[in-house]
C-alpha positions in Angstrom: 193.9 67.3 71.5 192.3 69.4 68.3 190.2 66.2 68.2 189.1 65.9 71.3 188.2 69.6 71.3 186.3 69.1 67.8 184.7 66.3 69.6 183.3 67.8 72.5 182.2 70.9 70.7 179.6 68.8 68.0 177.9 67.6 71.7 177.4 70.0 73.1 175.9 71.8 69.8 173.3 69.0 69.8 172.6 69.7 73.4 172.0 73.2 72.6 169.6 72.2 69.7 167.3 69.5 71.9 167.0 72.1 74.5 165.4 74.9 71.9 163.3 72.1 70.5 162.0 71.6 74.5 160.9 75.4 75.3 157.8 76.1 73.2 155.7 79.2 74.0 151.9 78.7 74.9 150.2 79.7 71.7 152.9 78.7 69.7 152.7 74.5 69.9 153.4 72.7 66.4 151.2 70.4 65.0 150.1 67.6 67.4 150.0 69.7 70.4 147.0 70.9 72.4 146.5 75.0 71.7 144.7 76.8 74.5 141.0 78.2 74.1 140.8 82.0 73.4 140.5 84.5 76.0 136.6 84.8 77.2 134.5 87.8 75.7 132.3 90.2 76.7 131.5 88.9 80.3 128.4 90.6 81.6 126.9 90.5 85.0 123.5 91.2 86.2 122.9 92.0 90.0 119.6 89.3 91.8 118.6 88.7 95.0 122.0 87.4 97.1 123.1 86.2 93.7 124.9 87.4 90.4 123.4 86.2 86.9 126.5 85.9 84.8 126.8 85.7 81.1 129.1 85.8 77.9 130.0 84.8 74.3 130.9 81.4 73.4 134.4 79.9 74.1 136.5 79.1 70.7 139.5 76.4 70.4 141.2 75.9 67.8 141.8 72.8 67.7 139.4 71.4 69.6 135.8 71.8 71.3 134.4 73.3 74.5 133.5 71.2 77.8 132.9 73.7 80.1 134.0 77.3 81.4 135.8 78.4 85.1 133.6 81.2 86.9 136.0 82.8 89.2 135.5 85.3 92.0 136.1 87.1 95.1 136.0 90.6 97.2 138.9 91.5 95.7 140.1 92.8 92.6 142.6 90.7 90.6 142.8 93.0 87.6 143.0 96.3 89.9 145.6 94.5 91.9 144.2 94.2 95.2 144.8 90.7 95.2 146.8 88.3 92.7 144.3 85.1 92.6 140.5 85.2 93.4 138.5 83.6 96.4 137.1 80.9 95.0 136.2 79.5 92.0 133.6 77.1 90.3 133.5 74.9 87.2 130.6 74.7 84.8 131.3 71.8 83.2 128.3 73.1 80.5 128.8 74.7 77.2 126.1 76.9 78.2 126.9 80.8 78.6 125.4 81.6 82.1 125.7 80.9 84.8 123.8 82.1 88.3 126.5 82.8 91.3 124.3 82.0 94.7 124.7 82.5 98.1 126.3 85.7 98.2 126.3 88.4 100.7 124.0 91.2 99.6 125.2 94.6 99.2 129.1 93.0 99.1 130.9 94.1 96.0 131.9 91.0 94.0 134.7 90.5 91.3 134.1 88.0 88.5 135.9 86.9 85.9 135.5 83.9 83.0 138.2 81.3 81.5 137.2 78.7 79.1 138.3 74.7 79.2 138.7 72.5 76.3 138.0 68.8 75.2 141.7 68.0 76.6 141.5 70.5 79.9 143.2 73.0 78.6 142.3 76.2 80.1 142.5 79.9 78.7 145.7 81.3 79.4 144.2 84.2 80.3 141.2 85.8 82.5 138.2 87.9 80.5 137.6 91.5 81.4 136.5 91.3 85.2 133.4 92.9 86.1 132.0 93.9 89.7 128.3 93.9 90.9 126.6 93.8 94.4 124.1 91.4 94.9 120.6 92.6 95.9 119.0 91.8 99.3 115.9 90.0 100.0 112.7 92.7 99.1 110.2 92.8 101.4 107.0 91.4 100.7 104.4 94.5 99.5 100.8 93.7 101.4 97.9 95.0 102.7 98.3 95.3 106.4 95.4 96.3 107.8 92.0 98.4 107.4 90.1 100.5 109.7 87.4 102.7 109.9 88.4 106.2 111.5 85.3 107.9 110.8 81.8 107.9 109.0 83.3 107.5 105.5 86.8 106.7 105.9 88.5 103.8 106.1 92.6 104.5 107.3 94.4 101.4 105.1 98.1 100.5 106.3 100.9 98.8 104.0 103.9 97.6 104.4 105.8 99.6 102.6 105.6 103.6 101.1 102.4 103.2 98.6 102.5 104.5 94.8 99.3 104.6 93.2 99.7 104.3 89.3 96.0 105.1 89.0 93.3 106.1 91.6 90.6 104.6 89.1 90.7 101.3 90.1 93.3 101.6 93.2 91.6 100.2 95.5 87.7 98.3 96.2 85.3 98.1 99.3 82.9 95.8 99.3 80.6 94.5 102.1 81.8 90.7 102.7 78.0 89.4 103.5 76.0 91.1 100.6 79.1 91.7 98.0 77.6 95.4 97.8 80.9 97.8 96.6 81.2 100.9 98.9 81.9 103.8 96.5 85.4 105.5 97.2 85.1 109.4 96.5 88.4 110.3 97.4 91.9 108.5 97.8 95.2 110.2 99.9 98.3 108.5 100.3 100.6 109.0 103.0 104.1 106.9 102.7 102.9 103.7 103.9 98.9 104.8 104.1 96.7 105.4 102.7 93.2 107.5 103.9 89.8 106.3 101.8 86.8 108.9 101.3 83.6 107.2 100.5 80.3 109.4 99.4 78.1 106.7 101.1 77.0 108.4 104.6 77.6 105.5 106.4 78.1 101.8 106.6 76.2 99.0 108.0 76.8 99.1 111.9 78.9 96.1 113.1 79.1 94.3 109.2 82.6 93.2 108.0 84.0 95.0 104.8 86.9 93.8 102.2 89.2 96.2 101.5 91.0 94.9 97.9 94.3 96.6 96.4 94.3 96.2 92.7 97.3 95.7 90.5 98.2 99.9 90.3 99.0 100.0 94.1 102.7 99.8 93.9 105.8 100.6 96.4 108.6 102.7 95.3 110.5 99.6 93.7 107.4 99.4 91.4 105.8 96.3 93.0 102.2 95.1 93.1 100.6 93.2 96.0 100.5 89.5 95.2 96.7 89.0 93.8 94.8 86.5 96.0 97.9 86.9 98.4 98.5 89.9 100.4 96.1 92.4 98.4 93.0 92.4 100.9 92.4 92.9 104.6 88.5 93.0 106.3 87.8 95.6 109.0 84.6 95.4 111.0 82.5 99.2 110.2 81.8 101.0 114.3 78.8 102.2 115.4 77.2 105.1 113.3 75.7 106.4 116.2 77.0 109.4 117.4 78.9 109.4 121.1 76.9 111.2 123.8 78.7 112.3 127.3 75.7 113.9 129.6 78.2 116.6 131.5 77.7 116.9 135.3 76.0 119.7 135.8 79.1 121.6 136.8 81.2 121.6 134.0 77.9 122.8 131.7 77.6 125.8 134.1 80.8 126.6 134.1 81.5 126.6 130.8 82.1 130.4 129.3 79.7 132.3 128.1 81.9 134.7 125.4 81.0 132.1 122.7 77.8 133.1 121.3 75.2 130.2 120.9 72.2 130.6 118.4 69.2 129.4 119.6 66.6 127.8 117.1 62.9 128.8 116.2 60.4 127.3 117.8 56.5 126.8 117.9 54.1 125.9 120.1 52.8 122.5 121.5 49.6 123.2 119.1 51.5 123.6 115.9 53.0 120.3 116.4 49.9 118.4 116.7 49.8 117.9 120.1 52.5 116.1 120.5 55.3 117.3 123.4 58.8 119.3 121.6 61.7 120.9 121.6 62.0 124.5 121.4 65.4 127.0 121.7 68.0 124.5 120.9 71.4 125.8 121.1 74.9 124.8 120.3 78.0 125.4 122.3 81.6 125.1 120.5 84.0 126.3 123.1 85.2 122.9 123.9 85.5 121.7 120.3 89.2 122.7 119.9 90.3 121.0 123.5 87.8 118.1 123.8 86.2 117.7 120.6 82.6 117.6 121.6 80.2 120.3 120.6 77.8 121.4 124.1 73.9 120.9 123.1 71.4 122.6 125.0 67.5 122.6 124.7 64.1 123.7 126.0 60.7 121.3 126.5 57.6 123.1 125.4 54.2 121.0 126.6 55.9 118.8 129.2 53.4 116.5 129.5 53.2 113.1 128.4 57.0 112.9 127.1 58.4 109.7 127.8 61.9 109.9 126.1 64.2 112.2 124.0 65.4 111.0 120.3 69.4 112.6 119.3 69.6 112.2 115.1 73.2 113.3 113.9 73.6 113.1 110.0 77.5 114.4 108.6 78.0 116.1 105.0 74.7 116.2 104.3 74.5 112.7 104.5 72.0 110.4 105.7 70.4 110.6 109.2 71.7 108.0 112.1 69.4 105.7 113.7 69.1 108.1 116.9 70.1 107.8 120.4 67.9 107.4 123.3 68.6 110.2 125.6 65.6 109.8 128.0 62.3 112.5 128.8 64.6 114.9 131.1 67.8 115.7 129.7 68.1 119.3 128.9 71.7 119.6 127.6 74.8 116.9 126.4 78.2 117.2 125.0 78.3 115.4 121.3 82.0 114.1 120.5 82.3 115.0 117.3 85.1 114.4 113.9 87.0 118.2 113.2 86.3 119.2 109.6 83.3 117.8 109.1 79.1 119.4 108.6 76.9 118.4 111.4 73.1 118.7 111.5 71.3 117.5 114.7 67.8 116.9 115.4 66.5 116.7 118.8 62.5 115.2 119.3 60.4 113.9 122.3 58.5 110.9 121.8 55.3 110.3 123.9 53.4 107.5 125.2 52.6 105.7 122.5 56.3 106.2 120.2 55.4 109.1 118.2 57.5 111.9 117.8 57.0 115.6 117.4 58.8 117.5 115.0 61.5 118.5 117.0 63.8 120.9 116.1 67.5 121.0 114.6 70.9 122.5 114.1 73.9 122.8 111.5 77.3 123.5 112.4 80.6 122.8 110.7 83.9 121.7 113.3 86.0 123.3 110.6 89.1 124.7 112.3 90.0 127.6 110.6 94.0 129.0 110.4 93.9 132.6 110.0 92.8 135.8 111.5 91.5 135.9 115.3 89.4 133.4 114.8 89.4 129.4 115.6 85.5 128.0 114.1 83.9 129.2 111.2 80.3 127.7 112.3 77.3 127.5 110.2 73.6 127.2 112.0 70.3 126.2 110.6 67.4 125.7 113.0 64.1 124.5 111.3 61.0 124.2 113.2 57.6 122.8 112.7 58.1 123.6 109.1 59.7 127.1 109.9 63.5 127.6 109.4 66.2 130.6 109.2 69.6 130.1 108.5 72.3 132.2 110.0 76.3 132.0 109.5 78.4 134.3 111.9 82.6 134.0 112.9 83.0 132.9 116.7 85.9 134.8 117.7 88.3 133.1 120.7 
């Protein structure tokens, strides 16, 4: 019986000892067996349009080499507990430490983390540090919209996105697209997306096509030029530089209100012009310019005979004068639309049989809306005739 006992005690001691021989931690393999590669280091990630740009030291095995390394991500967090295993996962089977994660959701917080994979599959038995990132969205292509001209010497330029000049310099060019003649921009104000131009020239060439270029320093707020070539240039076609003329019906001139003061100009006889048919007494009206815009001309003809048409010149900001308007030998008064803001001279003459024209006479006024005090137009007047002029500046109270 002792034997027996004996017996059965010395198998199942050797049981005991082939079952601890069996149950070997990972880490802890003897000679021969496969040990894992280390935990993954310093895993960085870097945020790109509907993508993440990972990256991150090399993989070491000790008894072995690299073949490749297991990206794994989701929406959730593994190491903050939200979940216990990520959403997917993707093998780089590259010894290369980055790797580009596409076709993500922009603006979607992302979890990533890194294992490495040896020569015999072996994988690390444990994650790297997880990071998170949102993938950008698509940015919108910065151009040049559009271009137009909104009054004698500015051009209104639209963009597609809020504008940031990083130098006014060289910001933007106009150039006429027939001749390659540069415009000369005075001026430059930017307004989110546009962006108002202020040229010194007094005019452009009626009905030509200008280029409108943006150079490398027009930006948007994410710091982006327009593509050169690409989306930096737009043409707009330059309007009329004659000034619009509306002949009132004779109602609306007598009824305008006579508590705004006009100035009448000098004037001089028939004689002292040479002979030639003019225009004496020529007044300006401004009581309309806040509600319609338009300025009310009136005039006197002195030596009616032999006029066969009228002549209008407008020049703005002491620029040049217009190529005149026709307004024909009886018209005695016209409403001018006119830009707020801005110096005006005009220059009526009569022309006689043969083309020539008298001297005429003129006006200045400025459409300058003032803010303070009683008053609504600071207007300025200058009437030169036959080579005799006074100039005379008064506040038109409402």
């Amino acid at each position: 019986m002792i034997k027996k006992l004996r017996k059965s005690l010395a198998y199942l001691f050797v049981a005991v000892l082939t079952l601890q021989a069996s149950i070997v931690p990972i880490g802890d393999a003897q000679a021969g067996d496969n040990l894992l590669p280390d935990q993954i280091q310093n895993l960085k990630a870097k945020a790109d349009t509907e993508s993440v740009k990972l990256s991150w030291d090399v993989g070491e095995d000790a008894d072995g080499y690299m073949i490749g390394y297991k990206i794994y991500y989701g929406t959730k967090s593994v190491a903050g507990g939200e979940s216990e295993f990520y959403e997917a996962e993707i093998m780089s089977e590259s010894t290369k430490t980055k790797y580009t994660v596409e076709n993500l959701v922009a603006g979607t917080s992302y979890y990533f983390s890194i294992t490495a994979v040896d020569d015999e599959n072996g994988e690390s038995k444990s994650y790297s540090e997880e990071v998170m990132v949102k993938p950008l969205a698509p940015q919108k292509e910065f151009a040049l919209l559009s271009a137009e001209q909104t009054g004698e010497g500015q051009i209104l330029v639209t963009m597609s996105d809020e504008v940031v000049l990083e130098s006014e310099l060289d910001a933007f060019v106009i150039e006429n697209e027939r001749t390659g003649e540069d415009v000369f921009i005075d001026k430059i104000e930017t307004n989110l997306d546009t962006v108002l131009l202020y040229t010194s020239d007094a005019r452009f060439k009626e009905n030509q096509v200008y280029k409108v270029i943006a150079s490398s320093s027009v930006v948007n707020t994410q710091g982006n030029p327009v593509s050169s070539g690409v989306t930096d240039e737009t043409t707009f076609t330059s309007t009329s530089t004659q000034v619009k003329v509306v002949e009132p019906e004779i109602e609306s001139v007598l009824s305008i209100e006579t508590d705004v003061n006009t100035i009448p100009a000098a004037h001089s006889s028939a004689q002292e012009m040479g002979g030639v048919s003019g225009i004496s007494n020529l007044i300006f009206d401004i009581s309309a310019l806040k509600k319609e815009r338009v300025v009310i001309l009136r005039w006197s003809q002195s030596g009616i005979d032999g006029i066969s048409d009228q002549v209008l010149y407008v020049k703005k900001n002491n620029g040049a004068w217009d190529e005149g308007y026709s307004l024909g030998a009886s018209l005695l008064e016209l409403k001018l639309e006119v830009d707020l803001n801005t110096k005006y001279e005009v220059k009526v003459v009569t022309k006689d049989q043969n083309g020539k024209e008298g001297n005429g006479a003129s006006v200045s006024f400025d459409t300058t809306l003032t803010k303070t005090g009683g008053s609504n137009v600071l207007a300025f007047v200058l009437a030169i005739l036959a080579g005799g002029a006074y100039f005379v500046r008064r506040r038109l109270l409402t």
